[in-house]
N, C-alpha and C positions, 0 to 999 in steps of 0.2 A: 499508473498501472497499464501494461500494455493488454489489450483488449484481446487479443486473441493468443499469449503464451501465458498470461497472468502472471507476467511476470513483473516486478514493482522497478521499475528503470529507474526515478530519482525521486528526491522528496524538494519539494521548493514551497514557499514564504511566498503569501500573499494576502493582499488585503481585503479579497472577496475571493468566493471560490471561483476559481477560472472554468473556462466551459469546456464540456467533453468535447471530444472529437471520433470521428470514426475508428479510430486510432488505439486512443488515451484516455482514460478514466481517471478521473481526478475525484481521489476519498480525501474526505477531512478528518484527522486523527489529530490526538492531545500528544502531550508531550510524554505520557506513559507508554503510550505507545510505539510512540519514535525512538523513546532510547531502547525498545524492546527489539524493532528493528534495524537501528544502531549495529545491536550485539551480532541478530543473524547475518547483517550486511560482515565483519567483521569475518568471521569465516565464513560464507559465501566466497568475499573475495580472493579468501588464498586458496580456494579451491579454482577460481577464475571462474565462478558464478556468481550469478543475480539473486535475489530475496523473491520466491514464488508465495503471492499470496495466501494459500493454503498453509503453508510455515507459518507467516504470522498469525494467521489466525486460528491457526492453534493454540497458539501459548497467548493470545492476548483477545479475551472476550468483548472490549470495546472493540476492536479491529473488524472483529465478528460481525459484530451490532453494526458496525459502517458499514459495513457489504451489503448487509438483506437492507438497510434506509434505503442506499443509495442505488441497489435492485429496485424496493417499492418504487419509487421517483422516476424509472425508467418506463 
């Protein structure tokens, strides 16, 4: 997630969580949640926009619960 448009730029695979950047916020989500933002990315894109974090976590209460953790943690 980009740190200052909130907007969710890509989703990538990895074996620990990679480290934030002044930049880049890196949430760790399940696979319920991915295919949730799957669906937003899906039209997002024909509109020729990005998936803004407040969309997903609208409709997905894990995605939710990663934001305020990954807030506390900060």
């Amino acid at each position: 997630m980009d740190k200052q448009s909130n907007l969710i730029t890509g989703v990538i695979t990895a074996p620990a969580q990679p480290t934030d950047t002044a930049k880049i916020l890196f949430i760790k989500i399940g696979e319920l949640t991915l295919n949730k933002y799957y669906r937003l990315l899906s039209k997002a894109r024909k509109k020729g926009l990005l998936v803004d974090t407040g969309e997903l976590a609208a409709i997905s209460h894990a995605f939710l619960d990663s934001l305020v953790e990954t807030d506390r943690k900060r």
